[in-house]
MARLUMNU-369592 format. One line per 4 residues: number of its first residue (from 0); their letters; for each residue x, y, z of N, C-alpha, C. Coordinates in nm, 3 decimals. Atoms other than C-alpha are relative to their C-alpha. Example, Ala and Ser with C-alpha at 12.3 -4.5 7.8 and 13.67 -1.06 7.14 Angstrom:
residues 2
0	as	0.089:-0.119:0.000:1.230:-0.450:0.780:0.090:0.120:0.000 | -0.082:-0.119:-0.006:1.367:-0.106:0.714:-0.077:0.109:0.073
END
This chain:
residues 135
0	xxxx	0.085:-0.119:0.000:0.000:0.000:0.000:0.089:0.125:0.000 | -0.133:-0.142:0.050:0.169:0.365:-0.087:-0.063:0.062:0.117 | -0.046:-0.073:-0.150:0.240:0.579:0.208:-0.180:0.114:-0.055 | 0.118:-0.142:0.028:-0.097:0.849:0.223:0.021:0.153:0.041
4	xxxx	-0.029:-0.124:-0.086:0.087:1.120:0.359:0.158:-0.005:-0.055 | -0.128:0.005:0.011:0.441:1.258:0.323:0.078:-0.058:0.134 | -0.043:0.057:-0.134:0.495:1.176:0.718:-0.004:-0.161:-0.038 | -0.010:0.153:-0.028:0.384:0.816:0.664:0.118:-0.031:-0.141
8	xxxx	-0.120:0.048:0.099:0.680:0.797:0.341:0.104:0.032:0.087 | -0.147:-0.003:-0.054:0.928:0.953:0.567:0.018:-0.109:0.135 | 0.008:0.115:-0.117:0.828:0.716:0.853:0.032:-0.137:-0.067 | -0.031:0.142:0.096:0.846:0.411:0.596:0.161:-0.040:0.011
12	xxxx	-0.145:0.014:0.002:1.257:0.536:0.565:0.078:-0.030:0.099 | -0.058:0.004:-0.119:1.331:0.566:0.888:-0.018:-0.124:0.061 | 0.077:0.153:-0.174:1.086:0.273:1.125:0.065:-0.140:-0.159 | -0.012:0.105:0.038:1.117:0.011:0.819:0.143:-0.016:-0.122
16	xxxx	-0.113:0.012:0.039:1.437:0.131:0.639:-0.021:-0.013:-0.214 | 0.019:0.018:0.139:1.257:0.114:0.265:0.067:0.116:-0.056 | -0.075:-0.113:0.040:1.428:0.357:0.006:-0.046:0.115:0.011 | 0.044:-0.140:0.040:1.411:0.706:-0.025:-0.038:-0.013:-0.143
20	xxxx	-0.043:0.003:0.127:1.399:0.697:-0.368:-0.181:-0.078:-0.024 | 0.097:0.079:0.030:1.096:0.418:-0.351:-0.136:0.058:0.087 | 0.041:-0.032:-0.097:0.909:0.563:-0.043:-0.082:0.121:-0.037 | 0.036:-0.144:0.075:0.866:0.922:-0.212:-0.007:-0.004:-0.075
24	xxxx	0.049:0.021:0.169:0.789:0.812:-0.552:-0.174:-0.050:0.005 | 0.118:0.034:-0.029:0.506:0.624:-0.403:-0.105:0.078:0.055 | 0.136:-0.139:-0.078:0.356:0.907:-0.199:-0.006:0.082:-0.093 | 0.024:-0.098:0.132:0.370:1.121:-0.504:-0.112:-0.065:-0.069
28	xxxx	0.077:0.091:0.095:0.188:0.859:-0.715:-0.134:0.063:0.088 | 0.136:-0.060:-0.073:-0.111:0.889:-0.419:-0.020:0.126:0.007 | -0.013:-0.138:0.010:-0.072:1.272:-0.388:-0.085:0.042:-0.164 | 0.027:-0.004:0.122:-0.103:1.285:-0.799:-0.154:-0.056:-0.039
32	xxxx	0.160:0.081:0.018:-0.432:1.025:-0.781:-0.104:0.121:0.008 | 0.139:-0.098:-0.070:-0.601:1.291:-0.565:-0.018:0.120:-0.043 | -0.002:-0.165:0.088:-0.527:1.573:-0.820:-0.162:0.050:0.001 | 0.148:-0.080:-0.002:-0.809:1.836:-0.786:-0.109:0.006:0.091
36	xxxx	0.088:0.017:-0.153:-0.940:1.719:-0.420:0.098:0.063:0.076 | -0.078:-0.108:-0.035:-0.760:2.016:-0.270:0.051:-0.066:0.187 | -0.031:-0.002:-0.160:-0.848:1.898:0.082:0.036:-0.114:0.014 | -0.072:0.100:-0.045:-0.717:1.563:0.069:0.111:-0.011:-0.074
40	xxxx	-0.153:-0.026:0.037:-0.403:1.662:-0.104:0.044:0.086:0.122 | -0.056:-0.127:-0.121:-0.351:1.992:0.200:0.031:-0.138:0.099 | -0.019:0.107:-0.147:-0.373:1.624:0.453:0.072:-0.052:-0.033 | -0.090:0.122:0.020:-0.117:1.427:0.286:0.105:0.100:0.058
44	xxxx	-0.126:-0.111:-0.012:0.120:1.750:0.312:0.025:0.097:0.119 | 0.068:-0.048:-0.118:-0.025:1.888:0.649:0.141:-0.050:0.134 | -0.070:0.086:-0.118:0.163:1.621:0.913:0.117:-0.031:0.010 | -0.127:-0.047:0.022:0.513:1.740:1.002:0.068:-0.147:0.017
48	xxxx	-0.086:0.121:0.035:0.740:1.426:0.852:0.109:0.010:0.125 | -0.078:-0.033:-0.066:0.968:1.309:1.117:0.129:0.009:-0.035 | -0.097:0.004:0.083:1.319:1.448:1.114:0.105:-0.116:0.071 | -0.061:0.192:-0.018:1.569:1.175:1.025:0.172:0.078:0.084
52	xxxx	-0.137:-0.056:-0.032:1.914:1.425:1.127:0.082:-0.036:-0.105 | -0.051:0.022:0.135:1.984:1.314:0.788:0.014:0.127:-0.142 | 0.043:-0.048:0.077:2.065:1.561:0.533:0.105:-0.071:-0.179 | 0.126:-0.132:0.057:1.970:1.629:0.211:-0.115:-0.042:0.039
56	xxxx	0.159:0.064:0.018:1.651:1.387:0.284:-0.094:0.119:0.070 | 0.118:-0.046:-0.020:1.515:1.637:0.539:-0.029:0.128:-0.094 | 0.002:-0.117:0.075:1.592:1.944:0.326:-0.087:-0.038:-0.141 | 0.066:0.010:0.152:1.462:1.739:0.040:-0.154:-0.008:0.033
60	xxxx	0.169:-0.014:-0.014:1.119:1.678:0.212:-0.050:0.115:0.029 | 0.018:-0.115:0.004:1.116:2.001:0.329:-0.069:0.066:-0.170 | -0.013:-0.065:0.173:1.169:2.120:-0.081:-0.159:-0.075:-0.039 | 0.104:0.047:0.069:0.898:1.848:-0.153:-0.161:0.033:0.054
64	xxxx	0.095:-0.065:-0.060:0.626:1.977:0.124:-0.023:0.128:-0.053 | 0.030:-0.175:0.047:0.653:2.364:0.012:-0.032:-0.037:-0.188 | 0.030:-0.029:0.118:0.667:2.259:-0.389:-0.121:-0.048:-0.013 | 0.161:0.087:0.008:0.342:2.029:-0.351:-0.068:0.184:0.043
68	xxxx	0.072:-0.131:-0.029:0.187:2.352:-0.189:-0.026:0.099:-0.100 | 0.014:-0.075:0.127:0.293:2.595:-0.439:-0.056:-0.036:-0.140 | 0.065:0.051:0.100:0.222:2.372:-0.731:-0.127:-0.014:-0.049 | 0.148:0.070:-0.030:-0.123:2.263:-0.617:-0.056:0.086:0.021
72	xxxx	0.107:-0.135:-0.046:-0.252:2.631:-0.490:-0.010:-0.065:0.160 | 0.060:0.065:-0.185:-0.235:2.476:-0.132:0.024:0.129:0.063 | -0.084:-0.050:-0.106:-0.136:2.610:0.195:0.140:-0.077:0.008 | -0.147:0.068:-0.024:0.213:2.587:0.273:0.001:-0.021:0.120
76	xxxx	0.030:0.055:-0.108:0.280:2.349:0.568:0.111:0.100:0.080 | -0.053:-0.067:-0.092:0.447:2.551:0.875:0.124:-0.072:-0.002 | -0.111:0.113:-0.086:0.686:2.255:0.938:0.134:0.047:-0.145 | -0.029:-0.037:0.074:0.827:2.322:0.606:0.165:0.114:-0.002
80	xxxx	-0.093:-0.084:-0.014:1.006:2.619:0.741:0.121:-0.005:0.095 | -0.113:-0.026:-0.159:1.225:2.442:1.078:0.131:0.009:-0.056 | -0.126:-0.037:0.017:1.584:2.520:1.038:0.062:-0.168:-0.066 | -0.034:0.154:0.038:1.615:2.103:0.967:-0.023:0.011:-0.162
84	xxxx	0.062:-0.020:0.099:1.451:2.181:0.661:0.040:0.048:-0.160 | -0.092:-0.108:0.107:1.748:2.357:0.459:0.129:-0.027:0.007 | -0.128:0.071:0.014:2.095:2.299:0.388:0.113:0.103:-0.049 | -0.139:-0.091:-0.008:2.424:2.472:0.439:0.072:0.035:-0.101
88	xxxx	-0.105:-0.005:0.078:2.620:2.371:0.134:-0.115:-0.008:-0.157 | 0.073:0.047:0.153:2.461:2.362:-0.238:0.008:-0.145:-0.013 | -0.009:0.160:0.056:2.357:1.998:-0.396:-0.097:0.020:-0.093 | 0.017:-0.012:0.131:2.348:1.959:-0.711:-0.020:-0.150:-0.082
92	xxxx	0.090:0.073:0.019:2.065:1.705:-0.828:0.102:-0.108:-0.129 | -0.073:0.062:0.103:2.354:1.610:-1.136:0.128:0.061:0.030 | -0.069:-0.066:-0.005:2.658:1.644:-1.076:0.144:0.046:-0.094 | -0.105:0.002:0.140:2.797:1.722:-1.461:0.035:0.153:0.048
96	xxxx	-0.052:-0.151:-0.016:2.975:2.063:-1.443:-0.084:0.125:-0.083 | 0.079:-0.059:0.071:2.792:2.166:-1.721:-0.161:-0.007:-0.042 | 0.150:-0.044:-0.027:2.449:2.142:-1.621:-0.037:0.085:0.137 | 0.033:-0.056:-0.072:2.507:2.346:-1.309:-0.079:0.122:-0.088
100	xxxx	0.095:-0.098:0.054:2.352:2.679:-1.496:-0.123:-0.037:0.003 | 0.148:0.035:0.035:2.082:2.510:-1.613:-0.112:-0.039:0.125 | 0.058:-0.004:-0.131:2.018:2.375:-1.298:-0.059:0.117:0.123 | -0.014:-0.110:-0.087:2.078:2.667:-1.103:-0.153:0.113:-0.059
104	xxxx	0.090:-0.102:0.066:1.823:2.859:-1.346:-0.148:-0.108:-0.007 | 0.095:0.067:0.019:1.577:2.598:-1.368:-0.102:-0.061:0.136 | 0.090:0.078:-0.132:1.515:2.469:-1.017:-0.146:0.085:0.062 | 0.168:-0.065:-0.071:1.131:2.537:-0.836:0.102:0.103:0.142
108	xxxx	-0.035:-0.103:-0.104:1.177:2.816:-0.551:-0.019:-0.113:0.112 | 0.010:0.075:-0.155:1.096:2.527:-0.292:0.109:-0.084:0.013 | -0.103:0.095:0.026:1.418:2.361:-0.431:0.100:0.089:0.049 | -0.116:-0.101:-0.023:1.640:2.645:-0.441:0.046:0.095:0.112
112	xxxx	-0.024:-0.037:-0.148:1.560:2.810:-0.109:0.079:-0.101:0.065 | -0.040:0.113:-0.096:1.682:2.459:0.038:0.157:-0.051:-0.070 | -0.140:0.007:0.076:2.020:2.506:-0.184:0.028:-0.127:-0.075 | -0.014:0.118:0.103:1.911:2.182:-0.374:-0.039:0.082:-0.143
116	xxxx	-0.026:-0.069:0.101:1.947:2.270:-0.707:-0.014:-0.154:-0.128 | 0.069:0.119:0.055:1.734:2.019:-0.978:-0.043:0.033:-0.108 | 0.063:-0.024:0.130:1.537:2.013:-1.308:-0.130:0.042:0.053 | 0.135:-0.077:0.026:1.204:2.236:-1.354:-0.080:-0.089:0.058
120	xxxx	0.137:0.096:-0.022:0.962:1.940:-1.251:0.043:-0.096:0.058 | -0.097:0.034:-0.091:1.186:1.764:-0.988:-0.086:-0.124:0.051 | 0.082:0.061:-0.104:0.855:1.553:-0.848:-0.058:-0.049:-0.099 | 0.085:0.136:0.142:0.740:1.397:-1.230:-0.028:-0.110:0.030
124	xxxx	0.018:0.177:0.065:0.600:1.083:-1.268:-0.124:-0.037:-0.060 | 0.085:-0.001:0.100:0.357:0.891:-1.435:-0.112:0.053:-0.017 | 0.185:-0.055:-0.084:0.027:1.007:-1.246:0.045:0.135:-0.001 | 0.015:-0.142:0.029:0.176:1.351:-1.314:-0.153:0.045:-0.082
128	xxxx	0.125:-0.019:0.092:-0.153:1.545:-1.401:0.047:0.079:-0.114 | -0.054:-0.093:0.163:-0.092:1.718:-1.766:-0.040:0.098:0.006 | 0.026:-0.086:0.035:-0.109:2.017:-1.849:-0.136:0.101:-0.016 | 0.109:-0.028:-0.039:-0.453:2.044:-1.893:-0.115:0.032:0.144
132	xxx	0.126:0.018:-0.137:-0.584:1.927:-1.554:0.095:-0.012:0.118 | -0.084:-0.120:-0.086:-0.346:2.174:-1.368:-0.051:0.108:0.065 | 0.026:-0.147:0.018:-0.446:2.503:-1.203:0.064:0.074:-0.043
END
């Protein structure tokens, strides 16, 4: 069953050790299902994920709580903003020399505040809604 919340994907990494990578692909997928039910997308993104003292993961859930918000027309979650949430040194999503620019110019504002630095649409996948059935 896919995590229903971003807390219950970051709880998945931590209590049962499943990937990052697999954990947050899956809560996206559910997130993406519920495109256009405002208030049960604001609850997946609502319930402050616990932090792991791991970074980039919390800076990256951080990045992934505020871009769901902005993306979606939500509220942005409070938790979003704790000092855990952000990251000291730049990280750079590729690390060819010559896609920093692009990167650097391309990343979402919920990426780049958190000095991760990624491609335009950082949170794609298949259940992405298109273009059309976007606000």
């Amino acid at each position: 069953m896919r995590p229903q919340s971003l807390k219950e994907a970051v709880e998945r990494i931590l209590l049962t050790g499943e990937e990052e990578r697999i954990a947050i692909a899956e809560f996206l997928d559910t997130f993406y299902l519920h495109h256009g039910r405002t208030t049960e997308q604001q609850a997946m993104i609502n319930a402050p994920p616990p932090v792991s003292c791991k970074q980039p993961l919390d800076a990256y859930v951080g990045a992934i709580g505020e871009h769901l918000a902005r993306r979606w027309g939500l509220i942005i979650p409070c938790w979003v903003e704790d000092k855990c949430r952000f990251l000291d040194t730049p990280m750079f999503a590729d690390d060819l020399q010559l896609m920093k620019p692009i990167l650097l110019r391309d990343s979402p504002i919920a990426f780049r505040r958190r000095l991760i630095f990624t491609e335009a649409e950082p949170l794609r996948r298949g259940r992405f809604p298109d273009e059309q059935h976007r606000k």
